[in-house]
C-alpha positions as CSV (number, residue, x, y, z in Angstrom):
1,X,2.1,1.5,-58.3
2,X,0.2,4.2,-55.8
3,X,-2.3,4.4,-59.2
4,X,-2.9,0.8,-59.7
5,X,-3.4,0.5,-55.9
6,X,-5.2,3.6,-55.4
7,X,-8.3,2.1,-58.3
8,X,-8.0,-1.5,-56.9
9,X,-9.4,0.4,-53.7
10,X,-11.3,2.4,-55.6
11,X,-13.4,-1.0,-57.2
12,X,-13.8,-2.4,-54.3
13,X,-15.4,0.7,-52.3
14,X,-17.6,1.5,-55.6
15,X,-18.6,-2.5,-55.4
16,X,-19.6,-3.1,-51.6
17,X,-21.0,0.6,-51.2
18,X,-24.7,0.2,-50.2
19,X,-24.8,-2.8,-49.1
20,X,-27.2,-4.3,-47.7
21,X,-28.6,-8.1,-46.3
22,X,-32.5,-8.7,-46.0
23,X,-34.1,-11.3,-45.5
24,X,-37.1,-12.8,-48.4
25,X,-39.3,-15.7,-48.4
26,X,-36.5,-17.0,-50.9
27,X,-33.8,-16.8,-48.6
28,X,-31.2,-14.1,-48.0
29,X,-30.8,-11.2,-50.3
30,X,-27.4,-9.6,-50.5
31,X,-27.4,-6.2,-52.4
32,X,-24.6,-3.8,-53.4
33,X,-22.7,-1.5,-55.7
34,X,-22.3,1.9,-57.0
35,X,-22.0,1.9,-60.8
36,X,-22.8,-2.1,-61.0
37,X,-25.5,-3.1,-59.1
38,X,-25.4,-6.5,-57.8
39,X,-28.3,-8.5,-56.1
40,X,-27.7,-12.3,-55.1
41,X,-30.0,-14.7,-53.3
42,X,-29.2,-17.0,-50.8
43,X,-31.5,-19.8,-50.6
44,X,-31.0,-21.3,-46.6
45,X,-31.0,-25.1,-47.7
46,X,-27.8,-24.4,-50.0
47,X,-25.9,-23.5,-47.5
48,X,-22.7,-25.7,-46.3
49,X,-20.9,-23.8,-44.3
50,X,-19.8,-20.7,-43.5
51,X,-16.3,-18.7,-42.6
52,X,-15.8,-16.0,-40.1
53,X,-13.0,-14.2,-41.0
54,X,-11.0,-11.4,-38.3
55,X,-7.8,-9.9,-40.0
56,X,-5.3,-9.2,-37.5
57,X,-6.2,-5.3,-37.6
58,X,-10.2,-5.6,-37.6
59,X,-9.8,-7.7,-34.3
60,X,-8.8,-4.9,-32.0
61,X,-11.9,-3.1,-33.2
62,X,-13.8,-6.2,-32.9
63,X,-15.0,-6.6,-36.5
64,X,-15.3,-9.6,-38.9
65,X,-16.3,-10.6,-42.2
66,X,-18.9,-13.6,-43.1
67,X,-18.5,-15.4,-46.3
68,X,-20.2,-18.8,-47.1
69,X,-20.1,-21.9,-49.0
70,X,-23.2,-22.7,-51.2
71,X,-24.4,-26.0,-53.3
72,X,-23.4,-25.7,-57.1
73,X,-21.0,-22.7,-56.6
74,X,-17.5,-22.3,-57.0
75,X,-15.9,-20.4,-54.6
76,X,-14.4,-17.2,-55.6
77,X,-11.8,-14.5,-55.3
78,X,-12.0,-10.4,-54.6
79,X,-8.4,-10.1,-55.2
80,X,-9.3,-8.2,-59.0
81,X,-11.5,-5.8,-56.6
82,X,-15.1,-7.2,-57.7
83,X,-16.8,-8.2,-54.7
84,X,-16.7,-12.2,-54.5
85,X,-20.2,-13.6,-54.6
86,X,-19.7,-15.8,-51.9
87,X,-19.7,-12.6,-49.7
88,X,-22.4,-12.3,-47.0
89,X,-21.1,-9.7,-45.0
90,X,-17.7,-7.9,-45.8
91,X,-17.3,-6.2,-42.2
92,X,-19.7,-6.0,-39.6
93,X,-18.9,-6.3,-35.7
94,X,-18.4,-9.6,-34.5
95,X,-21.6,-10.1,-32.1
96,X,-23.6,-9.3,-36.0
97,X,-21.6,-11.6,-38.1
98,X,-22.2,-13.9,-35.1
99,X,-26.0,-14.1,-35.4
100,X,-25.8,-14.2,-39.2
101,X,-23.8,-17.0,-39.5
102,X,-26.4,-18.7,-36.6
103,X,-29.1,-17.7,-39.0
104,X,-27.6,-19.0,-42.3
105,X,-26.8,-22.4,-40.6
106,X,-30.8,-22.0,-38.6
107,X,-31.9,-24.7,-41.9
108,X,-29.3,-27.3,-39.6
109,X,-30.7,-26.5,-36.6
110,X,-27.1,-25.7,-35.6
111,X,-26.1,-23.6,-32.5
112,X,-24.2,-21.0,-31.6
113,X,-20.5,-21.5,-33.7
114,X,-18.7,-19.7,-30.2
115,X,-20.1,-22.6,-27.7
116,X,-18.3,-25.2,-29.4
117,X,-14.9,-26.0,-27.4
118,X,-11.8,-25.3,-29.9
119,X,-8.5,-27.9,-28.7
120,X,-5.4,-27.5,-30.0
121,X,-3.9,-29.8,-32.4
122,X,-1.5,-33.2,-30.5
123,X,1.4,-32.9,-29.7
124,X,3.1,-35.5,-32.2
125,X,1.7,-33.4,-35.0
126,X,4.7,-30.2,-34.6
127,X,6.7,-32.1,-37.3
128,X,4.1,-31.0,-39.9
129,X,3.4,-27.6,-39.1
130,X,6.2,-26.3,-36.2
131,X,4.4,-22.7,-36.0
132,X,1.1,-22.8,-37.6
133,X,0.3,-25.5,-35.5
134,X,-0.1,-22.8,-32.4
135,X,-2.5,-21.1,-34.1
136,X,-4.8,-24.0,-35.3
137,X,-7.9,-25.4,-32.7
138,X,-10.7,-27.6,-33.8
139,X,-13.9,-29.3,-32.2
140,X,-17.4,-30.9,-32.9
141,X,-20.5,-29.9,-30.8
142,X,-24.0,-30.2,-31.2
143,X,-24.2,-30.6,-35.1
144,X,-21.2,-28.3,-35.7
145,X,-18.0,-29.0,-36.6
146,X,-15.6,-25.9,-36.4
147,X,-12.3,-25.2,-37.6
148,X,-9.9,-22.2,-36.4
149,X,-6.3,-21.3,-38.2
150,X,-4.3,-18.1,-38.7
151,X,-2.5,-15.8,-36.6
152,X,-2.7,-12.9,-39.1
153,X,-5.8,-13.8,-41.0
154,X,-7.7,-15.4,-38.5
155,X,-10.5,-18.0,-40.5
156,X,-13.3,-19.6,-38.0
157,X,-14.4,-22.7,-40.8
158,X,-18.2,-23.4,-39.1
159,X,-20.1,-26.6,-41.3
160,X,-23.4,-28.4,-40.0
161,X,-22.5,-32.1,-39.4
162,X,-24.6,-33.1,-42.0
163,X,-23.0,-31.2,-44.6
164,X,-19.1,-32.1,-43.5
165,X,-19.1,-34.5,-46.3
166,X,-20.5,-32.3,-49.2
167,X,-18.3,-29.5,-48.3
């Protein structure tokens, strides 16, 4: 079991080492790997949304991860140790992953994902989700709709008004 865990975390080191975000007249260009090297554009009119997410340990340090949701591809899984290719930024402080997510939305003409004012779900909903529900908050502000959930994997769901439909 320590073996099968201990290359699992192997893989996934080997896959995001070097990685690196720069920006092309194409778009974004996400690089990385050790042994497999890996380069993806991200063309800025694909994009339909992003998702911030801040596991219950990275929050204390004050780190996230930024993963997004393109046109024409499936979303995807790192859970066999291969980095998923809808991966923009695996961990990054906050304030970065921030401005990222601000620039990979900039195609909207969105704002900032923090200004938007999160409210709790009603009342009359507890009968569906009696704990969850506490940690669920969503809103719409200038051409964003966001999303919040999760107490241990906490997932900030950020999509341009104009793409709530396609997404």
């Amino acid at each position: 079991v320590l073996g099968g865990f201990a290359i699992t975390q192997f893989r996934r080191l080997s896959a995001y080492y070097g990685f690196t975000v720069s920006e092309t007249p194409a778009g974004l260009q996400v690089r990385r790997g050790l042994f497999e090297r890996d380069a993806t554009t991200i063309t800025l009119a694909r994009v339909q949304g992003v998702v911030i997410g801040e596991p219950v340990l990275w929050r204390r340090f004050g780190w996230a991860k930024l993963d997004v949701a393109l046109a024409g591809y499936a979303s995807s899984s790192d859970s066999d140790g291969k980095p998923s290719a809808s991966t923009v930024m695996p961990v990054a402080p906050r304030p970065l992953v921030i401005a990222l997510a601000r620039r990979l939305l900039a195609e909207a003409g969105s704002p900032d994902p923090d200004d938007v004012v999160l409210t709790p779900p009603p009342e009359r909903s507890r009968w569906v989700a009696p704990v969850r529900r506490r940690f669920m908050s969503s809103g719409g502000g200038d051409g964003l709709v966001v999303s919040r959930e999760g107490l241990v994997n906490r997932c900030t769901h950020v999509v341009p008004h104009a793409r709530v439909q396609s997404l």
